[in-house]
N, C-alpha and C positions, 0 to 999 in steps of 0.2 A: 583553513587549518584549525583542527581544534585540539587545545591545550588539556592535556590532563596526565594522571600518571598511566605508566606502563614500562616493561624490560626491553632490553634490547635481544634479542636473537639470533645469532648467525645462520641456524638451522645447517644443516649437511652443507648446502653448496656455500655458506659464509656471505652470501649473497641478497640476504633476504633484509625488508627495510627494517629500522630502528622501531619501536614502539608494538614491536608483536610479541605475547609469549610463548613459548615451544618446551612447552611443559607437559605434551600430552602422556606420557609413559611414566611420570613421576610422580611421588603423591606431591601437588598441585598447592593444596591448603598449607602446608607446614612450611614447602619451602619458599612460599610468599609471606606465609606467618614470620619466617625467620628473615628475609630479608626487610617487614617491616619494623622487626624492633630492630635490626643495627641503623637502618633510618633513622632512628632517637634518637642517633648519636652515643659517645661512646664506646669504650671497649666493653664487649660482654665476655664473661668468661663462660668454658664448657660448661660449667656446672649447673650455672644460671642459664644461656639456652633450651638445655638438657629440660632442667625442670620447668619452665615457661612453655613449651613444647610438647612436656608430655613424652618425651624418645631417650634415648641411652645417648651418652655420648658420641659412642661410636656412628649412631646415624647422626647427629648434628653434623660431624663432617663430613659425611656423605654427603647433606643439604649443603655445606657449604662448596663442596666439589662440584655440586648442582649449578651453582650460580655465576662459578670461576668459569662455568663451560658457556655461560650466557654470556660472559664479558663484562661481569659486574664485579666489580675490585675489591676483594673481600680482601684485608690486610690479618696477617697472622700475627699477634703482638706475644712475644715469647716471658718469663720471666714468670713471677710470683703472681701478678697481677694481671697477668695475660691472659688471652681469648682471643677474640675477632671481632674485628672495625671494617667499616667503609672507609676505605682513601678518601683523604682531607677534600671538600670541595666537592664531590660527587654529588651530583644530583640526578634523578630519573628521565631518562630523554622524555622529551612529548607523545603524546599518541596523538598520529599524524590523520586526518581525516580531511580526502576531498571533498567538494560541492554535493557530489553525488551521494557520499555516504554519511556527510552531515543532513541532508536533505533524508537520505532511507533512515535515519534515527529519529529524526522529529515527526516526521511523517508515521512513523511505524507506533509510536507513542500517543502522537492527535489521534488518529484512526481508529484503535484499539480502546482510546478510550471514550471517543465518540457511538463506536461502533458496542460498549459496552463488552473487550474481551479483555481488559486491564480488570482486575479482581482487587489491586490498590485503592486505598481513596485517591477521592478526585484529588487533594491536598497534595498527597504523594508523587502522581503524575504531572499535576501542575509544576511542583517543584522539582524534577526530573527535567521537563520542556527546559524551566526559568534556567538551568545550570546548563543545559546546553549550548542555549540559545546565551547564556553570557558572555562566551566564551569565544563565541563565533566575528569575526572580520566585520568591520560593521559595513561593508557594501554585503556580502551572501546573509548576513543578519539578515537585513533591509528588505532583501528579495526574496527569502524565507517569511517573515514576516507578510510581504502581499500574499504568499500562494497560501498562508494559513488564515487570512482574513479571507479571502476573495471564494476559498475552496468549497464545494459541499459534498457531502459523501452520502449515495442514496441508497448502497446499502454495505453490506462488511466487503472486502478487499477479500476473493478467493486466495489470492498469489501476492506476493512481492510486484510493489508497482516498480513498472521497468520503465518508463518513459525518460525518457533524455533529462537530466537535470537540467541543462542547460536551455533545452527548448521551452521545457516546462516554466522552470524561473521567469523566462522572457514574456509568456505569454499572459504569467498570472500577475506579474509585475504591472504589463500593461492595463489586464483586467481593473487590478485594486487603482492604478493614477489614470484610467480611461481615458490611455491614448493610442491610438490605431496600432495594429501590426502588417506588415508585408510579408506571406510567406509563401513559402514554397511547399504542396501538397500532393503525393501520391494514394489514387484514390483506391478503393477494394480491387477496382476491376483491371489497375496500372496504370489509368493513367494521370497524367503530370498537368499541374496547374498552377500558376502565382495568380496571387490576388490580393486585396488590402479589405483586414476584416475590423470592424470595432466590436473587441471582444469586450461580453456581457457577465460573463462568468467563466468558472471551471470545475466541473462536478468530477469525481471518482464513481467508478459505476463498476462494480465485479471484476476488478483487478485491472483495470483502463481507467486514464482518463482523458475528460474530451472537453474540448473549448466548442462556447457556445456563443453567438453574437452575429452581426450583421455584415452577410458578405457583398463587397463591391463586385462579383458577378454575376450573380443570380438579384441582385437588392432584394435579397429577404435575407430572413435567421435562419444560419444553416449553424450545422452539428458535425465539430472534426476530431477526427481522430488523432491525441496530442502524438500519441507515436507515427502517427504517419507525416508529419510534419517534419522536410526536411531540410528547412533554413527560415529562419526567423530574424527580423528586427526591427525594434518600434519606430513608426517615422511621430514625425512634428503634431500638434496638433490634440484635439481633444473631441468628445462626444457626450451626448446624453443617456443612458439607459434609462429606455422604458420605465413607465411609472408602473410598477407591482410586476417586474419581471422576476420570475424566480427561476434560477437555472434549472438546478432540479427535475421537475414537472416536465422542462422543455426539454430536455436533454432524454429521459425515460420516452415524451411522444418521439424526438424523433424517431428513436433506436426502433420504434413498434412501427414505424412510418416507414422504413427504409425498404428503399424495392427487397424483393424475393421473389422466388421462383413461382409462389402462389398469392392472387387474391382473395382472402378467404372471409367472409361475410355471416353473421348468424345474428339470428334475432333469437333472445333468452329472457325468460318469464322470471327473471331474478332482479335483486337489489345489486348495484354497482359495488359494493362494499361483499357481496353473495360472489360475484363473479369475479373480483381481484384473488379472491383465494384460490381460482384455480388460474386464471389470465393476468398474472400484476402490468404494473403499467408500460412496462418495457416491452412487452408483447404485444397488449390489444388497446386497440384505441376503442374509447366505452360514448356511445351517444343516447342518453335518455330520448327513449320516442312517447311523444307529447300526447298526454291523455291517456295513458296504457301503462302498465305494469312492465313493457315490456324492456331490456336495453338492446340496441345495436352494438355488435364487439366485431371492428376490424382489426384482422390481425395479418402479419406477412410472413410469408414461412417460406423459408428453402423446401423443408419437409411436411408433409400430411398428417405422417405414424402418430406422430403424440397429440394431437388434439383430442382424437376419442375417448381413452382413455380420461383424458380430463374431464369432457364433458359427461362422461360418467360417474366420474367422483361428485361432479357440482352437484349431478341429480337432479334438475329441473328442465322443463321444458322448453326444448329449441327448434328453432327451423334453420335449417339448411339453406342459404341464398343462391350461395355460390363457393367452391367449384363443384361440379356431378360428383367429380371421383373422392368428393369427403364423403358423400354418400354412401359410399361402396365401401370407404374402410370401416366406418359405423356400422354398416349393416353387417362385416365380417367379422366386429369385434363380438356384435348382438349376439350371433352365430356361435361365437366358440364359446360363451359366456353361458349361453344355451344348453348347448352341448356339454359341457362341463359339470352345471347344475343338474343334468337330467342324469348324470353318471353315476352308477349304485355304487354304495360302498362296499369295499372289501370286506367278505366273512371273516 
């Protein structure tokens, strides 16, 4: 639950929860404006709304018909001195916030301004986290707290992260006090596995994220997909991470590691730092070959189409290892690029 101000709303069906406003057909600013000065307390009279406001009388009681329909107790005080008050004792329900949407708040704040799409100072955003995060239950605190220490983000967030908060919480939780999880995994291809992993980290990676660490099936570091995970909980116990493991790095090889429909192999006459710009790391795995100028870049592809074209923005020199048929789409790109350039212009 997190505490702060907000209206109540009945909305058409009267059914709808406390702490939302349904203000969208109204002017929005004024009649928040006006119910934050009767907040101060006291009776205001027309006259004084009126001019605080900016509006004619006549719409101040419009605003306040505005807010009698929200179910906020606007009192009519009749007489010389009269106006409008809040009913004695009023105060503004909470705005009501799950795990999940305390988690998409904080989350949406660190990211943005890690990722550099926050345009506030960092002071601003910092202090935005600080008053959320006050606010919050101190167990979902505590467990917001690991997934924001334990987290890394490799690059901006296309989309709204959707991963389970719940799954999420468990695993980064476990991450940050490094102690094993049990869970339950559905893989790309369907199927189903439990196993006990000692997770190492938890990176954000283009609108996913994925726990990284040491699986009791395979005994090596494998790479999971946190939405595919569907039952989690930490057992007993504790582990080491690796001395200079950084998730990160690990989490971009797998994702360029993971089977595909092709194995695709080239050797390129370029600098590692020449060929991230057209192959970053989540794509091709880069091995400097010893003595040569030249790098190896394996990469896995469902698809062929887009390579060429890349490798003709890099512009340097490659060989073809493997498969034949990238050959042929190069050679068809060559072809129409050819044929293009040979085309006269229109008179």
């Amino acid at each position: 639950m997190l505490e702060g101000n907000a209206t109540h709303a009945r909305g058409n069906s009267g059914q709808d929860p406390p702490g939302i406003i349904f203000l969208v057909t109204r002017p929005i600013a004024r009649v928040l404006a006006l119910l934050e000065i009767l907040q101060g307390g006291g009776t205001r009279t027309v006259a004084e709304l009126a001019g605080r406001l900016d509006v004619d009388e006549r719409t101040v009681r419009r605003y306040v018909e505005h807010l009698l329909d929200l179910d906020i107790p606007v009192r009519s005080v009749r007489g010389r001195h009269g106006g409008y008050r809040l009913a004695p004792g009023y105060r503004m329900p909470p705005l009501m916030l799950t795990g999940e949407e305390a988690l998409a708040v904080l989350l949406g704040l660190v990211a943005g301004r890690r990722a550099g799409l926050i345009t506030t100072s960092v002071a601003a955003a910092e202090s935005a986290v600080a008053k959320v995060r006050r606010v919050l239950p101190e167990d979902l605190g505590r467990r917001l707290d690991a997934l924001l220490a334990i987290a890394d983000f490799t690059a901006p967030a296309r989309s709204t992260l959707t991963a389970e908060a719940e799954v999420l919480l468990t695993v980064a939780e476990a991450a940050h006090d490094r102690r094993p999880v049990e869970l339950a995994y559905l893989a790309g291809h369907g199927g189903a596995s439990e196993r006990v992993v000692h997770p190492y980290g938890i990176v954000a990676h283009s609108g996913r994220w994925y726990l990284t660490g040491l699986d009791s099936v395979s005994g090596q570091v494998r790479t999971f997909r946190v939405d595919r995970i569907t039952a989690v909980h930490t057992r007993d116990g504790t582990f080491d991470v690796p001395t200079d493991f950084d998730p990160g790095p690990q989490v971009l090889a797998a994702l360029a590691e993971a089977p595909r429909h092709h194995d695709v192999s080239l050797r390129i006459d370029a600098t590692s730092d020449q060929i991230r710009a057209a192959f970053p790391p989540s794509v091709a795995v880069l091995t400097e070959i010893a003595g040569t100028s030249w790098v190896r870049a394996r990469i896995r592809a469902e698809r062929l189409d887009w390579i060429p074209p890349r490798l003709g923005a890099l512009d340097r020199p490659f060989v073809i290892e493997r498969p034949d048929a990238l050959r042929d789409l190069v050679r068809a790109l060559a072809g129409r690029l050819a044929a293009r350039a040979d085309t006269p212009p229109e008179d």
